[in-house]
N, C-alpha and C positions, 0 to 999 in steps of 0.2 A: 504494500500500500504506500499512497505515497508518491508516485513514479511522474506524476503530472502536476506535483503541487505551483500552485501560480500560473496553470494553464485554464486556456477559455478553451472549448468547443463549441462548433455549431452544429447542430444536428438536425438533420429532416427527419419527417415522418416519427416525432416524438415521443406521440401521445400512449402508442402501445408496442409491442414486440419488439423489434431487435431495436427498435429505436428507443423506447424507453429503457431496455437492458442494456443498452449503450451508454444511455442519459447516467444509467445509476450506477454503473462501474469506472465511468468515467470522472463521477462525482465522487468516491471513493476513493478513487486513485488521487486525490484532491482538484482536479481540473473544478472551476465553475462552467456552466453550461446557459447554451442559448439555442433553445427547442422550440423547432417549427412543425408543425400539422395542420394539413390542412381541416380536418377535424371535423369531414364532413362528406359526403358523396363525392365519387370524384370522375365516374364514367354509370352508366346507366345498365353497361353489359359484368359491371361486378356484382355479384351475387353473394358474397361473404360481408356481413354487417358492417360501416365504415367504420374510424375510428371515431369518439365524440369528444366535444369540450371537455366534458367531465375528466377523460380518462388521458386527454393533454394537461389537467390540474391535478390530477395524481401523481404523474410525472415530479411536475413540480414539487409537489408533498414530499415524495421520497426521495426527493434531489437536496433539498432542506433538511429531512430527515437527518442525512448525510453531512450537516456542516458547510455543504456548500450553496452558495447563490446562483440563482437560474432566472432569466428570463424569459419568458414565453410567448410566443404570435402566433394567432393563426394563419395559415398562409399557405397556399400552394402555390408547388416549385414549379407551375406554369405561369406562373406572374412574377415575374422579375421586378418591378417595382416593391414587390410588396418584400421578395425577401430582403431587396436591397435597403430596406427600410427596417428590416429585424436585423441586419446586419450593425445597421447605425446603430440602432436603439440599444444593442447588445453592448459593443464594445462602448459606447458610453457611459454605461452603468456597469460594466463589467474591468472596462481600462485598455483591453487589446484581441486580441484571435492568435491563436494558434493551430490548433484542428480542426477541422472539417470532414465530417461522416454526411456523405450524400447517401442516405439509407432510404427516400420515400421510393416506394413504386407500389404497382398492382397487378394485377394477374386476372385471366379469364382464359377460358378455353377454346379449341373450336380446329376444326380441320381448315387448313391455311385456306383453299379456295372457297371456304364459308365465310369464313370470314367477313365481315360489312366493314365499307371505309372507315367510318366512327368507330369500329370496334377495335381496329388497325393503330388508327390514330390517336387514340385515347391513351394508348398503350404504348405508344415513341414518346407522344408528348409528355407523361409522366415517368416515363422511367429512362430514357434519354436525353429529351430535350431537357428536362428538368435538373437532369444532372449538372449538363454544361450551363443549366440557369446556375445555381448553388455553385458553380466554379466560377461564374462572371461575376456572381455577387461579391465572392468572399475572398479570390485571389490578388484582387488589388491594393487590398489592407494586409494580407500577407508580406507581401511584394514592397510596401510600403515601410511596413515596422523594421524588417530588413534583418529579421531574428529568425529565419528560415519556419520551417511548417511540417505539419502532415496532414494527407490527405486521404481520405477511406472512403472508398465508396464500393457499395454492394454490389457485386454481381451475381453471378450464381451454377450449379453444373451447365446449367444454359446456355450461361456464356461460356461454352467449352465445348458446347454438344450440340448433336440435332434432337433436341426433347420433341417428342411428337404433340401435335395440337397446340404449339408453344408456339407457331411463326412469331407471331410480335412480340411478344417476350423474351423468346429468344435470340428474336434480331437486338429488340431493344440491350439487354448482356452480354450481348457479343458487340455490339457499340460501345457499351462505355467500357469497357476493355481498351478498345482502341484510343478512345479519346484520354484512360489514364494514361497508357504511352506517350502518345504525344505529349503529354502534359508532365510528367517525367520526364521527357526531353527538356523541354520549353524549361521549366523551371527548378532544373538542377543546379543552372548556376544563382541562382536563390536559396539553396540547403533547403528548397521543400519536394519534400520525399511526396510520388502518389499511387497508390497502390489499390487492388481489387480484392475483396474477399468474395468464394465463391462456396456458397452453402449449399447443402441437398436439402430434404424437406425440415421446413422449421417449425416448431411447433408455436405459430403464431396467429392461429385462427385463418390466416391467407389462402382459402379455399372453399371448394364446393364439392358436391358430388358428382358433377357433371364431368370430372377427370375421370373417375370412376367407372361409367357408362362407357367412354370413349375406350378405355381398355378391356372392358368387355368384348366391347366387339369387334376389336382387335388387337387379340391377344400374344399374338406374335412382339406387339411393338411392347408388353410390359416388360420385358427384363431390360430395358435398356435403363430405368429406373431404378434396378436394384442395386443396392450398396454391398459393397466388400465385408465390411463390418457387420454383426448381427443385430445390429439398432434399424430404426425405420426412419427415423425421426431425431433431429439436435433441439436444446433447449436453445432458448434466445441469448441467454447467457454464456454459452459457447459459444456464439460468436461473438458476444461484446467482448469476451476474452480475449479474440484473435486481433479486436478492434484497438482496444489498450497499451495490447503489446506494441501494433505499429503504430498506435500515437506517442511512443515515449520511446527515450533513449535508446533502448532496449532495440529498438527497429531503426536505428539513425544509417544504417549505411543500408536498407533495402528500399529501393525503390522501382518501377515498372516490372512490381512481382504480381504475380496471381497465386493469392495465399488460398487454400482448399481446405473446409472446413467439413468436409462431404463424402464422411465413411468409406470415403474410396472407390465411389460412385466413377466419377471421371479416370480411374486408371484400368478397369476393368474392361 
């Protein structure tokens, strides 16, 4: 414990799973925190509950709990004005930035030429476009303090694989992959490290049954899903683990890595 004391984080998607398991390991590790959610519907073809206010002021509760100060917006990471506005708010009452966990995204199903435009687009623009929103926001105060960074942003086996019924999702993971690279590039002579973690199934509510059906009835494509490991399923806290470690010393010389959190799903 300890490893971030005097550090801010900015974290998307806050309010619940890996994002709040982020918020409260990161707050632990002494970091203060500046948690964004949008905290509310965010595509019409998600069928798993959104997150709510309430459960972005939980966050907060157990971030305090912890000793440390957090400020909270709501805000999705397809409005750039709005995070760039949680960004100010943040480091104002907070004093600076250091890390940055771009963790919001969503998930639905559906065989790729089912797919509907909106259902397509819902799904870049939250989980890609969104990203390089939260990097446009946050890297220029980075860049600016001149006290180098880390960057984490969530990918997934997805981003490694062809998952079946995943086209936009796992276009969308297999894009911010690329754009960590480049961004790893870019701002290496900065000392900010940025790096992907790529999780298998998380136990964060992020789903439906409608995965279910689709491997029914074609059940050839299940095992591309199976894990090496005899789990099914990671806690959300296994990943904020993997997230802690690359925000602190501890991860200072890796960066343009793809760290795998994911029972071994992707070496099989």
């Amino acid at each position: 414990m300890g490893r971030l004391t005097g550090k801010v984080a900015f974290i998307t998607g806050a309010a619940r799973g890996q994002g709040r398991a982020e918020a409260v390991r990161l707050a632990a590790e002494g970091a203060d925190v500046i948690a964004v959610d949008l905290a509310g519907p965010a595509s019409p073809y998600v069928r798993y509950e959104p997150a709510t206010r309430a459960e972005l002021d939980e966050t907060v509760k157990l971030v305090e709990e912890r000793g440390r100060r957090i400020v909270a917006r709501k805000a999705d990471v397809r409005d750039l004005p709005a995070l760039e506005a949680a960004v100010r708010d943040g480091v104002a009452e907070l004093g600076r930035l250091d890390i940055v966990v771009a963790n919001a995204g969503i998930v639905n199903y559906g065989r790729t030429w089912e797919l509907t435009e909106e259902q397509w687009q819902d799904v870049i623009d939250v989980n890609l476009t969104g990203v390089w929103k939260t990097v446009k926001a946050t890297v220029p105060t980075l860049i600016e303090q001149g006290q180098g960074g880390s960057i984490i942003i969530t990918s997934s086996v997805a981003g490694s694989k062809g998952l079946p019924f995943l086209a936009h999702y796992a276009s969308s993971k297999h894009g911010v992959v690329g754009l960590a690279k480049v961004l790893a590039n870019e701002l290496g002579e900065h000392d900010i490290r940025v790096n992907t973690v790529h999780p298998h199934g998380v136990a964060t509510g992020m789903t439906d049954d409608s995965m279910k059906d689709y491997l029914e009835r074609s059940p050839m494509l299940g095992p591309i899903y199976m894990p090496a490991l005899p789990y099914q399923v990671v806690q959300p806290e296994d990943i904020a683990n993997t997230v802690a470690f690359l925000a602190s010393d501890e991860g200072r010389y890796i960066t343009g890595s793809e760290l795998r959190v994911d029972l071994g799903n992707i070496n099989r």
